[in-house]
C-alpha positions in Angstrom: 0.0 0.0 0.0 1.4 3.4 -1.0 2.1 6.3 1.5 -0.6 8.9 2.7 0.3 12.2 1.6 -1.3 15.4 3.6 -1.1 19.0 1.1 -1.5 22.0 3.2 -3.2 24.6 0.6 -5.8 23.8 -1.3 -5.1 26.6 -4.3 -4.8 25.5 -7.5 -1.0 24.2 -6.7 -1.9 22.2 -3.6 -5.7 20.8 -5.6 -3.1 20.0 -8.8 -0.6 18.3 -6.9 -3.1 16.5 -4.9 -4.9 15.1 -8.4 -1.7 14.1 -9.4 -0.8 12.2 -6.5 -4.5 10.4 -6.2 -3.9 9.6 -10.0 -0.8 8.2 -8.6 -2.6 5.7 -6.4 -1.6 7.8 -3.2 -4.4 8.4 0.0 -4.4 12.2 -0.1 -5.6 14.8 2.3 -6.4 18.7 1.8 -6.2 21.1 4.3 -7.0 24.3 3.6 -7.4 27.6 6.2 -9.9 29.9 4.3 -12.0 28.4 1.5 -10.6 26.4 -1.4 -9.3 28.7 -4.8 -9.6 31.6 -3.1 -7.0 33.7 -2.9 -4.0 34.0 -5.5 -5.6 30.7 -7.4 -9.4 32.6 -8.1 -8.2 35.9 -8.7 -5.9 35.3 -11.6 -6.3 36.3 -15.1 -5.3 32.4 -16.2 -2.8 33.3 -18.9 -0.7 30.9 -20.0 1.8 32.4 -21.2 5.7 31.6 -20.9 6.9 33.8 -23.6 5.7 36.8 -23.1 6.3 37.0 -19.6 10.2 35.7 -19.6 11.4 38.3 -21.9 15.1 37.9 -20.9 16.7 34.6 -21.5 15.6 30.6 -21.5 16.4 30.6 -17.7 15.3 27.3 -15.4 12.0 29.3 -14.3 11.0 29.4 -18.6 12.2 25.7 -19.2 9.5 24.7 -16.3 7.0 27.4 -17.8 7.4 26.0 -20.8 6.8 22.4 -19.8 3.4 23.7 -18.6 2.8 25.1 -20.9 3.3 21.8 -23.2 1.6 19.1 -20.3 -1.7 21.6 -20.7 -3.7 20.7 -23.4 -3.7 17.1 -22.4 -3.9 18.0 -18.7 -7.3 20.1 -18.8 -8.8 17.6 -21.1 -8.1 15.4 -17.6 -9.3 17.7 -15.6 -12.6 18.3 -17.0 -13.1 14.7 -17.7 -12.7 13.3 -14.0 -14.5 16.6 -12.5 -17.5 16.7 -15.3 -17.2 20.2 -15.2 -16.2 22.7 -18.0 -14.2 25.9 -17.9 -12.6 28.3 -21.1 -9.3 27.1 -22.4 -8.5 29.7 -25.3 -5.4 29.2 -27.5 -5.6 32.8 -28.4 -2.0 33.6 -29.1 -0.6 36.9 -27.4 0.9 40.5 -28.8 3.5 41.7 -26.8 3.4 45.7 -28.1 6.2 47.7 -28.3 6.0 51.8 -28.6 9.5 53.1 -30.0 11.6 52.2 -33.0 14.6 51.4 -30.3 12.8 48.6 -28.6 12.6 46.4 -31.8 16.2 45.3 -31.4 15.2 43.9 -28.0 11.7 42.0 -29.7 14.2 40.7 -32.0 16.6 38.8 -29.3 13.8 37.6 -27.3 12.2 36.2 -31.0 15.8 34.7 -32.0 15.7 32.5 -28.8 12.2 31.9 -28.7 11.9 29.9 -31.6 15.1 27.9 -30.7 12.2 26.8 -28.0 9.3 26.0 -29.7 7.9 29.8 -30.7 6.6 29.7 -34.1 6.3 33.7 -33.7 7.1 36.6 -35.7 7.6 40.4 -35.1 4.6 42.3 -37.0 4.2 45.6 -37.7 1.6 48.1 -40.2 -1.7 46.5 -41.8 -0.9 43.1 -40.7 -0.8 44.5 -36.5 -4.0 46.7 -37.3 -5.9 43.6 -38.8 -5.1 41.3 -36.0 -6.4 44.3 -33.5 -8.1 46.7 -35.0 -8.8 48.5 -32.0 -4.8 49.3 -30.9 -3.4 52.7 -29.9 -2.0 54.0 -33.4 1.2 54.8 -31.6 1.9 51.1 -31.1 4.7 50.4 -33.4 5.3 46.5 -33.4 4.2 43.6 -31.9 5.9 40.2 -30.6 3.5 37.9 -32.2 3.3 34.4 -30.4 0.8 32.1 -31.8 1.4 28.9 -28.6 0.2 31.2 -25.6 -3.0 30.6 -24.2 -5.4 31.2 -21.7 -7.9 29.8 -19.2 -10.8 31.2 -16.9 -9.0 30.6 -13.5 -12.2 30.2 -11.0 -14.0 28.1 -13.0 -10.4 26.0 -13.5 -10.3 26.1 -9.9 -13.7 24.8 -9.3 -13.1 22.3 -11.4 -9.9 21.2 -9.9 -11.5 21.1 -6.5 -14.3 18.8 -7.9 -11.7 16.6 -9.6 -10.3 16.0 -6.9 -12.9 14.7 -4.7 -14.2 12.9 -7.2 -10.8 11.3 -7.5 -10.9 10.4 -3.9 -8.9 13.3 -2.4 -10.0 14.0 1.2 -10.7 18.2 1.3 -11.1 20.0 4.3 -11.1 23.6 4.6 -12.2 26.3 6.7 -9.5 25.0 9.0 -7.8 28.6 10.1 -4.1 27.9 11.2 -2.4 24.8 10.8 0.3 24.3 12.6 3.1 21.5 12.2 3.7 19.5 15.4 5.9 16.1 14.4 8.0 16.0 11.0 10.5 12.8 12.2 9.0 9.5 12.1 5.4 10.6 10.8 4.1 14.2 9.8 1.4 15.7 12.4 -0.6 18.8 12.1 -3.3 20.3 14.6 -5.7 23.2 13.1 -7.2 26.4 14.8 -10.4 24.5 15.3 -9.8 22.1 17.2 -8.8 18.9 14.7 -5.4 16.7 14.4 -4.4 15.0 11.2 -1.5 12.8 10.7 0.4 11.4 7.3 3.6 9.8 5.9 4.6 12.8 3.7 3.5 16.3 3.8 3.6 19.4 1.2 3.2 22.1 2.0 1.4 24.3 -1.1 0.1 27.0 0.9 1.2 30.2 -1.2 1.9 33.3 0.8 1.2 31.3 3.9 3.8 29.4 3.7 6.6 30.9 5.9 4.2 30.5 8.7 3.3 26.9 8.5 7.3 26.5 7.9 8.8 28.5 11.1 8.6 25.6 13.4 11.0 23.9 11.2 14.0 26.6 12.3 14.5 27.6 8.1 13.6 30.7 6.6 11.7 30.5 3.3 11.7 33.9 1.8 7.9 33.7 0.6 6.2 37.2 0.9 2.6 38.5 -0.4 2.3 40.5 -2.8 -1.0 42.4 -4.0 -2.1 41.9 -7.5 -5.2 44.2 -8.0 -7.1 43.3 -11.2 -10.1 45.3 -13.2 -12.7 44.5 -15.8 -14.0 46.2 -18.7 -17.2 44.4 -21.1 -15.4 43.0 -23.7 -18.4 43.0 -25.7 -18.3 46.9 -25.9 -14.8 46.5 -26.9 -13.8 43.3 -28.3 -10.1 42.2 -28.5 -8.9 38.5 -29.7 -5.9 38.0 -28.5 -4.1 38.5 -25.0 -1.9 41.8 -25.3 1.0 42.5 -23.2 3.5 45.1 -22.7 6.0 45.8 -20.4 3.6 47.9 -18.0 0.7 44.8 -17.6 -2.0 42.5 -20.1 -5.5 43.0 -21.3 -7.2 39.4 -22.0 -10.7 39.1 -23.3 -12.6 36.1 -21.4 -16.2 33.8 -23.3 -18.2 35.7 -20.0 -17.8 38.7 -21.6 -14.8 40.5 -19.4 -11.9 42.5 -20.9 -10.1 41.4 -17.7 -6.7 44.2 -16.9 -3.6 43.6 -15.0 -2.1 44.1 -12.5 -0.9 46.7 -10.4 1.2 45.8 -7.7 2.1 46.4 -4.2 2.9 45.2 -0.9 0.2 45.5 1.4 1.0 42.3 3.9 -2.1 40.0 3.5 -4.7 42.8 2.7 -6.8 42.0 -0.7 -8.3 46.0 -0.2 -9.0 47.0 -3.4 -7.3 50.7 -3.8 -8.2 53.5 -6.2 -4.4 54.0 -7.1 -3.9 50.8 -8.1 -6.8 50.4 -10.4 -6.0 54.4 -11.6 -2.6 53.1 -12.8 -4.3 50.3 -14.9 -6.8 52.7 -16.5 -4.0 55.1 -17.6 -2.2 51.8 -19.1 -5.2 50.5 -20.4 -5.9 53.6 -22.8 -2.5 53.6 -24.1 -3.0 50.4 -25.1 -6.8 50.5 -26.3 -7.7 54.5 -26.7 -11.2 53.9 -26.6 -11.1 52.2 -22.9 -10.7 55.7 -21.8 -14.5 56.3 -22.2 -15.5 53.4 -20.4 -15.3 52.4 -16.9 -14.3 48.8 -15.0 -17.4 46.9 -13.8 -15.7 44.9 -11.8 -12.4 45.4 -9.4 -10.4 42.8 -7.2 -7.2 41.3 -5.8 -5.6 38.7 -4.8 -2.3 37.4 -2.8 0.7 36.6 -5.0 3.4 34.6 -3.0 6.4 36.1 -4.2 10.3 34.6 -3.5 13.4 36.6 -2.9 14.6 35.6 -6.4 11.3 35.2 -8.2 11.3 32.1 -8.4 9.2 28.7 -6.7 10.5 26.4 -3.8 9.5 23.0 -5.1 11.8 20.3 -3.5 12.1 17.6 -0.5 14.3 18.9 2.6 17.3 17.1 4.0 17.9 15.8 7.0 15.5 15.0 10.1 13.0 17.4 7.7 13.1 14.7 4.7 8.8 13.7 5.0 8.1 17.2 4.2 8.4 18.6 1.1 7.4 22.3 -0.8 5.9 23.4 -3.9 5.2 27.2 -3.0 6.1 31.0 -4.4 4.8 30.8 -7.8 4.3 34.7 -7.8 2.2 35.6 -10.6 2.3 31.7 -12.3 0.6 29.5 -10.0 -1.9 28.8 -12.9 0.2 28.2 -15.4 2.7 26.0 -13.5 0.3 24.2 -11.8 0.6 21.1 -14.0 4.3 21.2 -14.2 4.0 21.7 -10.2 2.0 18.6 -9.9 4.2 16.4 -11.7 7.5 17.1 -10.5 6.2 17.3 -6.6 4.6 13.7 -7.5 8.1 12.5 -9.0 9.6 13.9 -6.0 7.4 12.0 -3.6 8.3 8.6 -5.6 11.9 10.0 -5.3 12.2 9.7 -9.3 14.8 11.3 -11.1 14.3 14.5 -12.3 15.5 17.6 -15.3 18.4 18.7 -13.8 17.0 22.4 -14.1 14.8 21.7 -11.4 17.0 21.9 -8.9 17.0 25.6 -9.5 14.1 25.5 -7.3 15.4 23.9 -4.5 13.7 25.2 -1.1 16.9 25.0 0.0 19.0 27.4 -2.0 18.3 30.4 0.6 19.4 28.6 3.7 
């Protein structure tokens, strides 16, 4: 009989990783302190989207990106099957827009590795720009064109993820408050703020910006820190775009509900999701750059969420040493939990069958700060 596994987070890391796992004939327990999705994991905009948003070089954090990026079509095909439940997955393709003559050299270098990775892309530029988005500032000069990049609606992906997983088997509870880790030696013990004791062979820990707190008992600092991602809304049906468009200041992705969803401004706020009138000012004075006409209209809808953000941008997936060796982490996915979340899944499961794994994953070792 295989091991039980306990997650502690049930966003879309911890309720990926936990699918995996039950797929992989494990006993799996959630336990989540607030309500399942909804923090980081429900408030995203669901772009998948390695290439535009890893503009400087094919780095460990792009090659596991990428991956995901690869694992997804087959992945939410699985994920809708075993939860019966639908959700959008668009393969839109993304413009990254430029503004000035001089930053075409740097579109070009990003292309020129790109495509040594899979990109089929192409700078575009005049007639062929304008036809693709008819609606774009004219003082947009070029465009990154990437035809792979995708995107999904994340609370309906999340929703379904949860539902997956219990019909899969996975044991959820949430609601929980505080979890707090008692034994880690010869089994893994937890006790909750209300009142109830679980105990398991393994444990990851997936709890995003919560993290640090589950960890301090273990006497190792993991650098995981929220960060405030305040996202706005626009009806897309009053002004329709096709693809997701980025630039360096944020995105504008157009969902099937009918939202022109815009992102994000950030800031650190500790664990407030307050939504603030200079974040979502900043993203209107972007947004009309981008799409002149959104300067007439007003968001419907305004929200934010909790990014857990690393020291060096980028995740702690890995198993620690030592007396510490049941627990394992797959945590700080900043602004890519959704994305990674099937990469995630499959290397914390190869990790918990101690299977060998792409040496560029020990980039992410939980580790690397101590």
């Amino acid at each position: 009989m295989k091991e039980s596994i306990m997650v502690i987070g049930g966003g879309v890391i911890g309720l990926s990783c936990a699918l995996e796992l039950r797929q992989r004939g494990y006993e799996v327990t959630v336990l989540e302190r607030n309500e399942c999705g909804g923090q980081a994991s429900g408030a995203a905009a669901g772009m998948l989207a390695p290439y535009s948003e890893n503009v400087e070089s094919p780095d460990e954090f792009f090659q596991l990106c990428l991956q995901s990026l690869q694992l997804y079509p087959h992945w939410q095909e699985e994920v809708k099957r075993i939860s019966q439940m639908s959700f959008e997955y668009t393969s839109s393709g993304s413009l990254y827009v430029v503004y000035h003559e001089a930053d075409l050299l740097a579109l070009e270098g990003r292309l020129h590795w790109q495509r040594q990775y899979g990109s089929t892309g192409a700078i575009i530029d005049g007639e062929e720009l304008f036809r693709l988005e008819p609606l774009l500032s004219p003082e947009v000069r070029a465009a990154l064109y990437t035809p792979e990049e995708s995107h999904l609606y994340a609370p309906d992906y999340v929703r379904a993820l949860e539902q997956a997983c219990r019909n899969a088997g996975v044991h959820i509870y949430d609601r929980l408050g505080q979890v707090d880790l008692l034994q880690w030696d010869s089994e893994v013990k937890v006790s909750t703020e209300n009142g109830q004791h679980f105990q398991s062979d393994q444990l990851l820990i997936c709890s995003g910006a919560w993290a640090q707190q589950t960890t301090e008992v273990l006497g190792l600092a993991f650098p995981i820190y929220p960060i405030r991602g305040q996202i706005c809304a626009y009806d897309r049906k009053a002004h329709p775009i096709q693809h997701m468009v980025f630039s360096s200041q944020g995105y504008l992705v157009g969902k099937e509900n009918g939202s022109l969803v815009c992102g994000a401004s950030e800031d650190i706020a500790g664990f407030s999701t307050e939504v603030t009138e200079r974040g979502i000012e900043r993203l209107k004075r972007w947004n009309k750059k981008v799409f002149p006409k959104l300067d007439d209209m007003q968001p419907f809808h305004r929200w934010a969420g909790l990014r857990p953000s690393t020291q060096d941008g980028m995740p702690l997936i890995g198993r620690l040493s030592g007396e510490r060796s049941r627990i394992i982490l797959a945590a700080g996915h900043y602004r890519n939990g959704i994305l990674l979340s099937p990469a995630t899944a499959k290397l914390a499961a190869d990790i918990v069958e101690k299977k060998d794994i792409a040496a560029y994953n020990l980039a992410f070792s939980p580790e690397r700060f101590v």
